[in-house]
KETI-398596 format. One line per field, with one value per residue (C-alpha): x, y, z; residue number from 1. Coordinates in Angstrom, 2 decimals. Layout:
<rs>
c1 <- X ... .
c2 <- Y ... .
c3 <- Z ... .
resi <- NUM ... .
</rs>
This chain:
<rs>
c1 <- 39.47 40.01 38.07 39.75 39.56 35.97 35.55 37.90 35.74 32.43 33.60 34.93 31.53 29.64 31.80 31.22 27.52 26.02 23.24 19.66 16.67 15.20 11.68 9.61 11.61 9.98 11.95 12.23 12.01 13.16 14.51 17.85 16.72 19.59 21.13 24.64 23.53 26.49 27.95 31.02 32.04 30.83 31.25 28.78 29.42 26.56 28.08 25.32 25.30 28.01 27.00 28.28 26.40 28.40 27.91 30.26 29.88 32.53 32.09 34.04 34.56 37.84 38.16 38.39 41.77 41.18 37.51 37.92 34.34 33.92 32.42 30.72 30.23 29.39 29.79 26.79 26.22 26.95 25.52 26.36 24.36 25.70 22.82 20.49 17.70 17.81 16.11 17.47 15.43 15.38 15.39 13.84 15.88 16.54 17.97 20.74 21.29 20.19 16.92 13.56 12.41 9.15 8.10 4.67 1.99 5.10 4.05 5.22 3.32 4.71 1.84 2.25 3.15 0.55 1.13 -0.57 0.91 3.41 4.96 5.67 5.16 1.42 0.26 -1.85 -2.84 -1.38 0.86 -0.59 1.83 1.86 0.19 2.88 3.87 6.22 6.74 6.06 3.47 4.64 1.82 -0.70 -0.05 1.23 4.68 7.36 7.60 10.45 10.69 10.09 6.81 6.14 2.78 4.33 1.51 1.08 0.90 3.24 3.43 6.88 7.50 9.54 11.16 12.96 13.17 12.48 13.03 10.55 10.65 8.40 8.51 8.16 6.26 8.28 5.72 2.99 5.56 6.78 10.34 10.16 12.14 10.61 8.33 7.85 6.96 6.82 7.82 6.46 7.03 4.38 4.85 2.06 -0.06 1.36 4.98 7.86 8.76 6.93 5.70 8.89 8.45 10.67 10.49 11.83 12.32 14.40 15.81 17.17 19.20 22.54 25.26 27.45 24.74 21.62 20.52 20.61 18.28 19.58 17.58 17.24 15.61 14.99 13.79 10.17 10.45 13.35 15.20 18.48 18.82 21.52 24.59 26.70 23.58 22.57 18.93 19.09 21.09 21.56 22.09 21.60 18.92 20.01 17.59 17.34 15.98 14.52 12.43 11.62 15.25 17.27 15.17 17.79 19.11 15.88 15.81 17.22 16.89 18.77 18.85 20.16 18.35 17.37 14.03 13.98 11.63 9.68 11.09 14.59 15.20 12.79 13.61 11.25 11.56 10.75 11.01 11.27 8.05 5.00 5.30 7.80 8.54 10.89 14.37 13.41 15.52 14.19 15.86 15.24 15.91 16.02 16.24 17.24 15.85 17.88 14.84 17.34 19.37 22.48 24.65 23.76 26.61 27.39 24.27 23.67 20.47 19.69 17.30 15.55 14.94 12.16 12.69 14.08 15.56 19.33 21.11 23.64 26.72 28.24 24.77 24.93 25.35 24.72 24.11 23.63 22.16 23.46 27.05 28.14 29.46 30.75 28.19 29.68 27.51 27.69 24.82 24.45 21.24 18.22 19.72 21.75 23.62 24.49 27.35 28.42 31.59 29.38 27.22 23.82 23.53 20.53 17.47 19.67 18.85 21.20 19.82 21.00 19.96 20.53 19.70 17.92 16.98 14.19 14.94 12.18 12.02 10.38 7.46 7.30 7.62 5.72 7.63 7.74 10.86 11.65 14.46 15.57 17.69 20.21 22.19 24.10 23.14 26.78 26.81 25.52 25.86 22.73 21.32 18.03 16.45 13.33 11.31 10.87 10.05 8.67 7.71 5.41 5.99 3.46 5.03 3.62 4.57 5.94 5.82 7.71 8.51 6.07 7.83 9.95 12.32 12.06 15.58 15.60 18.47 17.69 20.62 21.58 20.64 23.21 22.08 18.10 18.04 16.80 19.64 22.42 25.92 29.70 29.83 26.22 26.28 23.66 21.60 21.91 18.53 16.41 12.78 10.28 7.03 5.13 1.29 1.19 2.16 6.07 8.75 12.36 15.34 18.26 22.25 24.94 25.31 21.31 20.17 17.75 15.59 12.85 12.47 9.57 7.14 3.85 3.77 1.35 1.26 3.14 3.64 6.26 6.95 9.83 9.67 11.23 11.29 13.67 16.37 16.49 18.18 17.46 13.92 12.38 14.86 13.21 13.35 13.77 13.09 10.22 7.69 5.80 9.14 8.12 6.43 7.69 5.83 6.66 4.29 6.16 4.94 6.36 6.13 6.16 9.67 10.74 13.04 12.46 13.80 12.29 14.97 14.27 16.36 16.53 18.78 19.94 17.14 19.81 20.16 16.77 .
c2 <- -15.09 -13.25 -13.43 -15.51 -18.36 -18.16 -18.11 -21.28 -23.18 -21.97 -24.15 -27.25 -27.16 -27.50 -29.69 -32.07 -32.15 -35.14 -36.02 -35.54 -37.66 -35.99 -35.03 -32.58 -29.87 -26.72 -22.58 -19.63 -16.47 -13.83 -10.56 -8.59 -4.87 -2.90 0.20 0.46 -1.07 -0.47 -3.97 -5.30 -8.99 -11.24 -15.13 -17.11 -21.13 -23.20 -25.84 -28.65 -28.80 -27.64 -24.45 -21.27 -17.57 -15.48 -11.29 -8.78 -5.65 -2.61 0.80 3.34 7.46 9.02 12.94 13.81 15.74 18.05 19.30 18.64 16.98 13.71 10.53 7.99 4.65 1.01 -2.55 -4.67 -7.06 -10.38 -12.94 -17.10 -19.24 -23.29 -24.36 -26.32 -26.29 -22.16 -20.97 -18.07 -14.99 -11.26 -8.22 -4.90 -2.17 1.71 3.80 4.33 0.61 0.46 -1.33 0.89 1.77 0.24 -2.51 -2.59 -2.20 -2.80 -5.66 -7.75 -8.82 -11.02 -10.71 -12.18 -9.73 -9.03 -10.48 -8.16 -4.99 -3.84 -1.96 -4.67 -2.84 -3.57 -6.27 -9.55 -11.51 -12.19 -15.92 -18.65 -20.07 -23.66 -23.36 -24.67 -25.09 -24.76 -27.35 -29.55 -32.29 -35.67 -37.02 -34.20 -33.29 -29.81 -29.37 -28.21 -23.86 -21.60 -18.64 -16.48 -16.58 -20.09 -20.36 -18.76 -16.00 -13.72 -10.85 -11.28 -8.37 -7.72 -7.48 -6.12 -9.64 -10.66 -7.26 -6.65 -10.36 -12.06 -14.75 -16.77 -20.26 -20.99 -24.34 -25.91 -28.57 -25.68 -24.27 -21.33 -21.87 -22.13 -20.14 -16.89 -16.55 -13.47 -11.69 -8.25 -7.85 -4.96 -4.03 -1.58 0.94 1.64 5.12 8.23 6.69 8.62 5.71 5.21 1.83 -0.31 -2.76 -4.99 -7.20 -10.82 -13.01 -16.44 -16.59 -20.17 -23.02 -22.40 -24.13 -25.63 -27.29 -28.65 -27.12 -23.71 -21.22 -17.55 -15.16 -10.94 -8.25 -4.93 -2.14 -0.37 2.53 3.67 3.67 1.44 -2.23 -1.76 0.02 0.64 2.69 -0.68 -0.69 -4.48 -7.17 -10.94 -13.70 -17.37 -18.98 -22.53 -25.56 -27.74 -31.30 -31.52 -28.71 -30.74 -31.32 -28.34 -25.77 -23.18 -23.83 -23.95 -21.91 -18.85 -15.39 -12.81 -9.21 -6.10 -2.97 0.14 1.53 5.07 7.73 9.53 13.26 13.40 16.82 20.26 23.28 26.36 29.96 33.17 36.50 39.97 41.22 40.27 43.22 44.99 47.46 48.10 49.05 47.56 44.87 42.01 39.46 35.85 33.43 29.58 27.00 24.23 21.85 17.98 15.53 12.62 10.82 12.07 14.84 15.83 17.45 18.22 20.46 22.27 24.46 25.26 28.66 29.47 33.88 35.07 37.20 40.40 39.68 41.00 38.26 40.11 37.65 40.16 39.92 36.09 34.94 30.99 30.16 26.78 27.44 30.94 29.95 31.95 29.16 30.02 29.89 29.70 30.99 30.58 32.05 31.39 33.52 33.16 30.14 30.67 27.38 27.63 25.48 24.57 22.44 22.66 20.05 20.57 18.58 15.95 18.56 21.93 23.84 25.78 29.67 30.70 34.84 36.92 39.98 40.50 43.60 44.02 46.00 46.89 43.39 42.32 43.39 40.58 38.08 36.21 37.36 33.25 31.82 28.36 26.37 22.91 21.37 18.40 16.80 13.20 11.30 11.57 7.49 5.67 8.76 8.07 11.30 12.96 15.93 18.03 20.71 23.14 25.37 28.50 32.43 34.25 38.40 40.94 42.93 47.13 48.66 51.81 55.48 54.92 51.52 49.66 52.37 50.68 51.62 52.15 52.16 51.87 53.10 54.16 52.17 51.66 48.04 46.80 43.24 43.87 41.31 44.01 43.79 46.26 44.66 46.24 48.43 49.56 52.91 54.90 57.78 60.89 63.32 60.74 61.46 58.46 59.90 57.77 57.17 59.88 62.53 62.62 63.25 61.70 62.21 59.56 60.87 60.67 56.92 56.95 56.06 56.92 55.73 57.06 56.37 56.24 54.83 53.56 49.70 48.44 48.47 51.66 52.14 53.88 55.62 56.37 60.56 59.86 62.96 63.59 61.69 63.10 60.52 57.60 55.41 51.99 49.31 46.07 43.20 39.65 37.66 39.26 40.92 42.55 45.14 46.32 49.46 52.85 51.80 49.55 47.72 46.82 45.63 46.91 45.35 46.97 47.92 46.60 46.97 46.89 47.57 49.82 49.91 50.85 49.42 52.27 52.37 55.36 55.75 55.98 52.27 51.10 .
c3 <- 36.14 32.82 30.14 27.88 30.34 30.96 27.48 27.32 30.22 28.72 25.96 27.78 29.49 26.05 24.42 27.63 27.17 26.12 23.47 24.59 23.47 20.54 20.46 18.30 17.59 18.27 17.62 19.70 18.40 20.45 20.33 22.27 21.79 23.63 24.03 25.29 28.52 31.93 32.37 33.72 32.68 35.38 35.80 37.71 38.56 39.67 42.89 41.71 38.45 35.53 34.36 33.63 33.25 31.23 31.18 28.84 28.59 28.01 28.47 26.87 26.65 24.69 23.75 20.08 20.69 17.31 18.99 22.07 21.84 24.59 23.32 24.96 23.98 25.40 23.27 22.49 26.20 25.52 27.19 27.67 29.75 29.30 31.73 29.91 32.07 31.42 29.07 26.31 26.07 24.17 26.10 25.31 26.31 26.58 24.27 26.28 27.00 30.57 31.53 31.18 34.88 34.29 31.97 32.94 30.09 27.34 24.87 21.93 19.21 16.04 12.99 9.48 7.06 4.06 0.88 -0.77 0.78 -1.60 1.43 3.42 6.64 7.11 9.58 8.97 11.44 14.65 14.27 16.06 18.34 19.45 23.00 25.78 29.34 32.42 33.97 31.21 32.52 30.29 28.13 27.85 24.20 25.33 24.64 27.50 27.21 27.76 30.03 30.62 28.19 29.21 27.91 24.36 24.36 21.60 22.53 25.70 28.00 29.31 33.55 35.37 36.60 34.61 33.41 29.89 29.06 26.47 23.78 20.76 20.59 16.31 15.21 12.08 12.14 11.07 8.60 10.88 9.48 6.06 3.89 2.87 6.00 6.52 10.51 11.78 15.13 16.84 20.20 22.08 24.40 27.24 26.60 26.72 26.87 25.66 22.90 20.09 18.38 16.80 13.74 12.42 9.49 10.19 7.32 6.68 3.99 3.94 5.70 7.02 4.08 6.92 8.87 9.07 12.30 11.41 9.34 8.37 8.60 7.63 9.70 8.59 10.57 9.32 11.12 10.19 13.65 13.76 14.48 16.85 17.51 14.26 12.90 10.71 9.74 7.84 9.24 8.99 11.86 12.42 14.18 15.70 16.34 18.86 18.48 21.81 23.09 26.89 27.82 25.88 26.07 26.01 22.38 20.82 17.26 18.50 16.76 18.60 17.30 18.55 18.23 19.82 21.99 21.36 22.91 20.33 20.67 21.81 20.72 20.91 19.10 19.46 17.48 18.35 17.82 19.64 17.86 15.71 13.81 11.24 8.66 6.31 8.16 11.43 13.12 14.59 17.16 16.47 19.70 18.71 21.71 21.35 24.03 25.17 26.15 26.18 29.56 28.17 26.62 22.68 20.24 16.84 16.83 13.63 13.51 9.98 9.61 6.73 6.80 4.50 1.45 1.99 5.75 5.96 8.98 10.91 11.53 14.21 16.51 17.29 20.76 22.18 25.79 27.70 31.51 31.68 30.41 26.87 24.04 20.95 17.79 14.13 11.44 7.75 5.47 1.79 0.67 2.73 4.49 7.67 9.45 13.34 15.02 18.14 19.51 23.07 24.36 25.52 28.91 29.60 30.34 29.72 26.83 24.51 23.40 20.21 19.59 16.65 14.30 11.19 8.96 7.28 3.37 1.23 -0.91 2.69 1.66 -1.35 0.91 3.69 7.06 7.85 8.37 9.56 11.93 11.86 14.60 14.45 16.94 17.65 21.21 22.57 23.86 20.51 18.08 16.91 15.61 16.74 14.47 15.00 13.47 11.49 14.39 12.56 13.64 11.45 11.43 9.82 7.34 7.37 4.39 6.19 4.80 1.40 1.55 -0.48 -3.54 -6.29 -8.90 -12.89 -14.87 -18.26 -21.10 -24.70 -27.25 -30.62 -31.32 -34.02 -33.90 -33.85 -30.60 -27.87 -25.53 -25.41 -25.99 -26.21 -28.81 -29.33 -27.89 -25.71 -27.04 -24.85 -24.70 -25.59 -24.02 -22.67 -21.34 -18.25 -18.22 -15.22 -17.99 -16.20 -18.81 -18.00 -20.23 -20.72 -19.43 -21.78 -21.92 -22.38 -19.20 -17.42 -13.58 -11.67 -7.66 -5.80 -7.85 -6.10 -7.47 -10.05 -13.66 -15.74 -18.90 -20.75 -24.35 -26.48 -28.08 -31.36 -32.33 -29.33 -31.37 -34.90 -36.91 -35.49 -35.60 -33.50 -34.22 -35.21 -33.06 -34.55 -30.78 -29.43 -31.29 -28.55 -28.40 -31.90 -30.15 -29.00 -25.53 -22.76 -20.46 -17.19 -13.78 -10.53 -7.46 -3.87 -3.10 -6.56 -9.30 -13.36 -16.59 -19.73 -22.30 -25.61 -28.61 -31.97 -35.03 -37.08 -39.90 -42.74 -41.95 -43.37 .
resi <- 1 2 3 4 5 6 7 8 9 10 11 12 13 14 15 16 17 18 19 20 21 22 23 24 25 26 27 28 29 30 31 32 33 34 35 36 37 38 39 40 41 42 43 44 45 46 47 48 49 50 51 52 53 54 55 56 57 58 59 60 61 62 63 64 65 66 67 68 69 70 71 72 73 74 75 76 77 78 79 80 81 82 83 84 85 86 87 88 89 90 91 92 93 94 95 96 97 98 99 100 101 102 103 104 105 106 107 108 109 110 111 112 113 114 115 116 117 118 119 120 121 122 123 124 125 126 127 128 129 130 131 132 133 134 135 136 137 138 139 140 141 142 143 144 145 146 147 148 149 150 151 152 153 154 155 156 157 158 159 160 161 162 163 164 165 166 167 168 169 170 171 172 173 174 175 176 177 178 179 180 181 182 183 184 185 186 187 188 189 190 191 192 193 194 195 196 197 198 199 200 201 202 203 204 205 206 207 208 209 210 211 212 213 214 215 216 217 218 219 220 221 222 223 224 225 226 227 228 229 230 231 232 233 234 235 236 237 238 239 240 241 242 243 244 245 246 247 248 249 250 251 252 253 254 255 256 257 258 259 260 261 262 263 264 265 266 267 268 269 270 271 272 273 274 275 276 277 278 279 280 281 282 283 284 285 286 287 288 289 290 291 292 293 294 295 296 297 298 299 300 301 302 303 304 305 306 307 308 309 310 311 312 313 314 315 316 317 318 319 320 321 322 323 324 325 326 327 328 329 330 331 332 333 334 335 336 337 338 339 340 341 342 343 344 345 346 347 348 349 350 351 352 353 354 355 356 357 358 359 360 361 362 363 364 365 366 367 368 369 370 371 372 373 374 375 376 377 378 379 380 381 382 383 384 385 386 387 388 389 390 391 392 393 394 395 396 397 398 399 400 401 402 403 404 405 406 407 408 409 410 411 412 413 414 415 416 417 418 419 420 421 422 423 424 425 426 427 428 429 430 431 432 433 434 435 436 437 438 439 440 441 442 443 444 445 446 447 448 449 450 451 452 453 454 455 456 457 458 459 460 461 462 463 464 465 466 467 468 469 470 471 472 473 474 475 476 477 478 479 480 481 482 483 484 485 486 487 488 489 490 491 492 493 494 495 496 497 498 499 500 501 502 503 504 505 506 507 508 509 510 .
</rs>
């Protein structure tokens, strides 16, 4: 049987069934959390009664030809059961789509949202639920229940049979389904799981315009994770009444979401370094790992590493490995900021190596030695993406023998313009004689510069001999009047670089 003809009987069957008496109409809330879950599509007939389960699922895989990169994929599982006397239920699954080994100490909880939480994400009380029962025993003023929560407890603990499987039963007689009430769902994993806590905000927003039995409603996720598996954080579906709780219990007000139940960490990335120590010319390995915690294969990994000031990265010493097994890393660096790539996939529990180089230049010594590494990657079945760090590695910086010495340059020029800065056509003074604060005496080249190396950091000071340049005198400056001096204050840093320039004008000219 294909499955356009089950579909076609599934319908037949519910177009056959008949009207049932109506009593107080009660909703179910409930919740399909799944991820990509292994399914074929399976029919199922009941012999004594007309009924019909219905399971469809697809899975999928196809190789990006231009890469070369596999995906892996599966459809949301769909689900029909025309059995009235069965009752509807969510399901909290894996993030991979297949049931969680072990249910036991998972719970659900549905709260009230706080008014007065501008957030929206912070919990009020827990809902009270109309008490109810399986079987229903007529004329005791308790209501007929729904499994597998029968008893509609709030919290309900999930089991392992029916795995996963859970639902709410909403009151409309206590105002549970009025439009603009607003839940959080959140679903709890035991201690020391590997998922962390979900919340989702449920809120109906109104009657359905093309019927009467049917409220809309909008969940958004709070945590940030997706709803389900197009990546969607908000979404919008259709909860459907039924007028008889006792008899249809299946087709009570059904919310039925899909989302996903994520483990916390599903991707580790740890850096270190060949040493704790460096100096000025050294080279130092870096070795980022990159570590899969996830049931399957991770790609598009980018690592993103962030090198301290004065760190030279050298492209040609990068190498990549997964389980002993060289793959090919691409690197681009603008500044500071180096980017690794990789068309390999790191297997479930493997871990892929990335190694490289870095010099250390003087300007090291102005910064920290603390770089950082961020790692991205996309879970190869939903492409959901997973992200962790910064990882970071801290190095001492030693100053060395002469590495903590700068650099003063200066040049001595004709300022035509009085503004301080030397432009085309103002010429430099040759001979020209500045004295330093250590007594040292440098003279300006023909284009009137001058530099002196090795110069222990710290203040200096510098001054103009005017009588070295017969003819010409301070020229004023009209932007900053702290250069209206033959001296120059300047600060040099440890392995540093700075300018003394001194601006003068023939003394005819005044």
């Amino acid at each position: 049987m294909n499955v356009a003809s089950i579909s076609q009987k599934s319908q037949q069957i519910l177009a056959k069934s008949s009207c049932y008496q109506s009593l107080t109409a009660t909703i179910v809330l409930s919740s399909l959390l799944t991820i990509n879950f292994s399914s074929a599509t399976t029919a199922q007939t009941a012999t004594n009664r007309s009924a019909i389960n219905l399971t469809n699922q697809v899975n999928y895989t196809y190789t990006n030809s231009v890469n070369n990169t596999l995906y892996q994929g599966i459809t949301n599982r769909i689900q029909l059961n025309t059995d009235p006397t069965i009752s509807q239920s969510g399901e909290v699954l894996g993030c991979s789509g297949a049931f969680i080994s072990n249910y036991q100490g998972f719970s659900l909880g549905l709260y009230e949202a706080q008014t007065n939480d501008p957030t929206g994400a912070e919990l009020g009380n827990l809902v009270s639920l109309t008490q109810t029962e399986l079987p229903d025993v007529p004329n005791n003023g308790i209501p007929a229940g729904q499994a597998p929560n029968i008893e509609n407890a709030n919290p309900y603990f999930l089991t392992n049979n029916p795995a996963g499987a859970y639902n709410f039963l909403l009151d409309p007689n206590q105002g549970q389904t009025a439009t603009g009430k607003t839940y959080i769902l959140v679903i709890n994993p035991p201690a020391n799981s590997r998922y962390q806590q979900r919340r989702i905000k449920i809120q109906i927003i109104g009657s359905d315009s093309t019927t009467n039995n049917k409220l809309k409603y909008v969940a958004s996720s709070l945590d940030g994770q997706p709803l389900n598996n197009t990546g969607a954080t908000r979404v919008e579906d259709t909860l459907f009444e039924v007028p008889s709780a006792e008899i249809r219990r299946r087709t009570l007000f059904a919310l039925s979401m899909t989302t996903n139940m994520c483990q916390a960490q599903q991707l580790q990335i740890i850096k270190t370094g060949d040493r704790a120590s460096a100096e000025p010319g050294d080279t130092v390995i870096y070795r980022i790992s990159i570590k899969n915690l996830v049931d399957v294969s991770l790609n598009n990994v980018v690592v993103t590493d962030n090198l301290p000031l004065g760190f030279h990265f050298i492209p040609k010493s990068v190498r990549g490995e997964i389980d002993g097994q060289p793959v090919t890393i691409t690197t681009d660096h603008n500044g500071n900021t180096v980017t690794f790539r990789t068309d390999a996939s790191i297997p479930s529990a493997k871990v892929l190596n990335i190694a490289y180089a870095a010099q250390l230049t003087p300007d090291a010594l102005r910064g920290n030695g603390r770089n950082s590494a961020i790692a991205n990657a996309l879970r190869i079945d939903n492409r959901f993406s997973t992200k962790d760090g910064p990882a970071t590695h801290q190095l001492v910086i030693r100053s060395g023998i002469v590495a903590d010495c700068g650099t003063i340059i200066g040049r001595v020029f004709e300022d035509k313009n009085f503004d301080g800065e030397q432009q085309t056509g103002e010429p430099g003074i040759p001979n020209a004689v500045i004295f330093l604060q250590d007594g040292n005496r440098i003279t300006t080249d023909p284009n009137g510069l001058f530099s002196v190396a090795n110069v222990l950091p710290g203040s200096h000071t510098g001054v103009l001999d005017l009588s070295s340049i017969p003819g010409y005198t301070l020229a004023p400056n009209q932007k900053f009047r702290e250069r209206n001096s033959q001296s120059r204050w300047v600060r040099l840093e440890p392995g540093g670089l700075v300018r003394m320039n001194f601006a003068v004008t023939p003394s005819r000219s005044k």
